[in-house]
N, C-alpha and C positions, 0 to 999 in steps of 0.2 A: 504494500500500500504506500502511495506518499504523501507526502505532507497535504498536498491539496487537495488529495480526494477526501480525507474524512477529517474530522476536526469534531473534537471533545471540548464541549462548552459547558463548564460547571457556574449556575449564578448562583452569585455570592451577596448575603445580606448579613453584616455580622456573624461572618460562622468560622472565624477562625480557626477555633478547636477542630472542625469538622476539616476544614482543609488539613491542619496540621495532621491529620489522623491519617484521611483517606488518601491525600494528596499524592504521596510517595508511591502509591501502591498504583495508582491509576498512570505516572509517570513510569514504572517499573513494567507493565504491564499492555502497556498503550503504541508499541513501538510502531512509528511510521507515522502515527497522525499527531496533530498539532494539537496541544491542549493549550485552552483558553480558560480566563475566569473571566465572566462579565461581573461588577460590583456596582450593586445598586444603593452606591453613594452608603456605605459601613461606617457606623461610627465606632469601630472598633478598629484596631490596627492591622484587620485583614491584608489591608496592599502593601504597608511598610513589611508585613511577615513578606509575603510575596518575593517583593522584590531583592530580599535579603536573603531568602532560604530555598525559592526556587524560582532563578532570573531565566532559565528557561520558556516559565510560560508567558504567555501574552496577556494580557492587560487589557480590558474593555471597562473604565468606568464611564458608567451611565451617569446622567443628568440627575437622576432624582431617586429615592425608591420607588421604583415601578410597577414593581411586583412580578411576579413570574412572567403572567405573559406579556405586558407589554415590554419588561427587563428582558426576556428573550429577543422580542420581536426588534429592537434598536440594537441589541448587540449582533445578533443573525445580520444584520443592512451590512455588517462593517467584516464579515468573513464571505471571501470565496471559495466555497467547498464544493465538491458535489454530495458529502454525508454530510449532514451534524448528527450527531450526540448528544444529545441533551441530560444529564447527569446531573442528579444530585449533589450539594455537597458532602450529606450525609450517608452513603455510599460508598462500602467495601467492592472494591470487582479484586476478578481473579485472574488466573492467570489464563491466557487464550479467549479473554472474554469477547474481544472485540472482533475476533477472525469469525466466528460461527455467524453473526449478525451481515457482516457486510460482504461474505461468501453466499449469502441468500437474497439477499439483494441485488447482487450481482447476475446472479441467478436468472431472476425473473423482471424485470423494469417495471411490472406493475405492480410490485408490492410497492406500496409510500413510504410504510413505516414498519416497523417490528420493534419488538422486546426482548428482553433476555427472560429465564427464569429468575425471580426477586423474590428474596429469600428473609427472613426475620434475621435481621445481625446479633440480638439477643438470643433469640431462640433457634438457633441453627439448623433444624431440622422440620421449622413451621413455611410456611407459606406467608409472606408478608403483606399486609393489605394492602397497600398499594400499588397493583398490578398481579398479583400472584405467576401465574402462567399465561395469564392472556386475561384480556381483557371481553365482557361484554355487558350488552341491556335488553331488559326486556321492553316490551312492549308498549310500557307509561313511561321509560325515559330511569328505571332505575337501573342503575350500574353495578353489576356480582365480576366474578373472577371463577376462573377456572383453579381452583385452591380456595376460595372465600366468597363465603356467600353472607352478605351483611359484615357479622362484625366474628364469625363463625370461622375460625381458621384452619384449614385441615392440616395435616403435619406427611410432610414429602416421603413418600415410600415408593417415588416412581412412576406412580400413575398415573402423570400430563408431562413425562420428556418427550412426548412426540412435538416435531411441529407441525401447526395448523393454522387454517385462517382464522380472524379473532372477530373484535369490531374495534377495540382501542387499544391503541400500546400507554403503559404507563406511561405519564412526565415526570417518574422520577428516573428512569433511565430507558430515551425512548432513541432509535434509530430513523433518519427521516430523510427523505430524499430531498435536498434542496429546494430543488428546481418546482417538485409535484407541490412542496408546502408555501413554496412562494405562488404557484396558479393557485392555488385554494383559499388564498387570503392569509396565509399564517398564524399565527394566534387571535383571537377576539380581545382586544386592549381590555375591553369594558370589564371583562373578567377579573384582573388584578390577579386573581389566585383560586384556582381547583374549579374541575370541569374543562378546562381550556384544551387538556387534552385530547378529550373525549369530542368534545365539537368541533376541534378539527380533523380529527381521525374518520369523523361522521362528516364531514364535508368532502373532504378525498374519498372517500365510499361514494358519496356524491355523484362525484367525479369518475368513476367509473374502475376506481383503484382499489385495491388490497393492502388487509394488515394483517399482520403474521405474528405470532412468539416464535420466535427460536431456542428450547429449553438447554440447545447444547452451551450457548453462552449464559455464568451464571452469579448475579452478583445478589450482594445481602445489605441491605436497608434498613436506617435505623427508625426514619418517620419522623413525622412530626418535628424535625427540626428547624422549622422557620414559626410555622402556626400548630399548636400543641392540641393532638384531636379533642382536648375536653376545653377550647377556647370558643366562645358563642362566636365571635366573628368567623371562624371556622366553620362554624352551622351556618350562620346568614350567608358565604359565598355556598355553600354545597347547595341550599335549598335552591337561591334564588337561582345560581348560574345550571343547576341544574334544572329548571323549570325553563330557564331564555335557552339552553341548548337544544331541549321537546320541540319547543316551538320555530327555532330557527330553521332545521333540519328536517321533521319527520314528514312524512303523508301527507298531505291534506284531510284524507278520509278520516273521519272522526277522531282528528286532533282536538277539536270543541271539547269534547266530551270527553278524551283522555285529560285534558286539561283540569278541567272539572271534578272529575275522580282522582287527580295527583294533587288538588285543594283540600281532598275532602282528607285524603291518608295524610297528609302534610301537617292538618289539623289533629288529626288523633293523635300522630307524631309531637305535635307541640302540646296537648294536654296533658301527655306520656310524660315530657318532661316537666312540668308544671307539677304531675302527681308525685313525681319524683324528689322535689323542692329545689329543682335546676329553672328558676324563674329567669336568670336570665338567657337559656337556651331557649327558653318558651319565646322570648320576646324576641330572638335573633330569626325565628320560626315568622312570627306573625313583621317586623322590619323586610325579611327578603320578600314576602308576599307584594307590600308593597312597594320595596321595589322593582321587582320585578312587572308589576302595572306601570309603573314610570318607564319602563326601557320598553316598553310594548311595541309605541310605535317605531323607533331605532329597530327593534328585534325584527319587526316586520319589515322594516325596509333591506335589512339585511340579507332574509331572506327572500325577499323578491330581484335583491341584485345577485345571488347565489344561481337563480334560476336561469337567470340571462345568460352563466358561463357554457362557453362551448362544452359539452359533450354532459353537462347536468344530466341527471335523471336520480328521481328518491327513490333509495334501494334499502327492501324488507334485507339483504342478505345478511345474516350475523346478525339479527333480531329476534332474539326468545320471543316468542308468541304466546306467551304466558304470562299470568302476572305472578312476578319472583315474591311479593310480599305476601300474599294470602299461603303461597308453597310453603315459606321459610317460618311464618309468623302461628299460618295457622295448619299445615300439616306437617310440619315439624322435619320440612327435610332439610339435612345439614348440609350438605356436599356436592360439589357441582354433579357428581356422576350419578349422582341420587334424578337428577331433571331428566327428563324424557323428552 
């Protein structure tokens, strides 16, 4: 591989520690492609550590904190690649991580993106929530894993090292063709953080592309280290960016009414926590609702200029046609293989 075909973009928001940690291992490990940090303006001494301990990588400080995807999206303008890498900073990889991924993309031109196997860095042998082995959603716009289903984590004996097509690669460690993520729009700014993945991996579907895991490549994830999953702001981008991602991308055919129905679980969801005495996830719940009616019309225009792209068309492919909540909540199945 050389320097300009693939490029390793880890963004950085005060996470020193995490660089100091993973950093060596992903330089050790990475041979051939260029790593990059974007820094979304740290007020910690992430760039002086940088420049001091490893003058090898390159440097993108952003303008402001950005947040994931617009901090991607400004630093991605300023590299010519035909991969990015999009990496977390809190993010062990291993050795030969990077060859399996961009040997399958090679492969095939129309896969966009792929994932490796993402592994619990605590729990060595679980399946880690954010991306497991591939990514998917059902039918109202909820997103499980092939390893997790909810908050449900299976523990790796094996059974998802195949690769297959998916519907979302992780954004904490996702593989992405340039070229296909600049036609699709690349990130959605409005997002700031979580779901940015998944709506654009659902717009290259769009697009008439493929997404893949690759489990022969395999790194381990620590989570939560930018927004900590029991932080409400955390609830308010999943809900809301998860409801404008339904709406931007799906069907037409009784979106109405899937809408209507992810209002109504959304609610139970927020009384759940309210019964709980987590008042402020309740309120992070009923805050995305409304915002996400402010972005309505932006959401709509988005997606009526998505439809104008050459070779558009909305595709059920790698859409459960089931609803994963009444499965997981009320017939109690734990494990992706458990779906039918």
């Amino acid at each position: 591989m050389l320097p300009e075909k693939v490029a390793v973009v880890i963004l950085n928001w005060n996470g020193k520690k995490y660089l100091e940690t993973f950093l060596p291992g992903v330089l050790n490990y990475s041979s051939g492609a260029a790593i990059y940090v974007a820094d979304n303006q740290s007020t910690d001494d992430s760039i002086a550590f940088l420049r001091t301990h490893f003058p090898s990588v390159h440097i993108i400080i952003n303008p402001t904190n950005e947040g994931f995807a617009k901090g991607y999206n400004t630093a991605l303008k300023q590299i010519d690649s035909r991969y990015y890498i999009l990496l977390n900073s809190d993010v062990e990889v291993t050795e030969h991580w990077l060859d399996p991924l961009i040997a399958l993309m090679d492969r095939d031109i129309n896969i966009a993106a792929c994932q490796p196997k993402i592994m619990d860095y605590y729990n060595r042998h679980t399946f880690e929530y954010a991306g497991a082995s591939g990514g998917f959603i059902d039918t109202y716009g909820y997103p499980f894993c092939r390893g997790r289903l909810f908050n449900e984590l299976e523990e790796d004996k094996g059974q998802y090292d195949n690769s297959i097509e998916t519907f979302w690669a992780t954004g904490a460690c996702m593989a992405v063709r340039a070229e296909t993520f600049r036609q699709a729009g690349a990130f959605d700014d409005d997002y700031f953080a979580h779901m940015e993945e998944i709506d654009v991996c659902w717009r290259m579907k769009n697009l008439g592309y493929k997404i893949y895991v690759e489990p022969k490549s395999l790194v381990y994830h620590v989570g939560g280290g930018t927004l900590n999953k029991l932080s409400p702001r955390k609830t308010f981008l999943n809900f809301r960016n998860n409801l404008i991602t339904l709406t931007k991308n799906a069907q037409a055919r009784f979106l109405f009414f899937k809408i209507l129905f992810r209002m109504v679980l959304d609610s139970v969801a927020a009384f759940k926590f309210l019964l709980e005495g987590s008042v402020s996830h309740f309120l992070a719940v009923i805050k995305a609702h409304f915002s996400y009616y402010a972005h309505l019309p932006s959401t709509l225009k988005k997606r009526k200029a998505m439809k104008r792209m050459p070779g558009f068309r909305h595709t059920n492919s790698g859409i459960y046609q089931k609803n994963i909540v009444y499965l997981h909540f009320i017939k109690s199945l734990k494990k992706y293989s458990d779906l039918s």
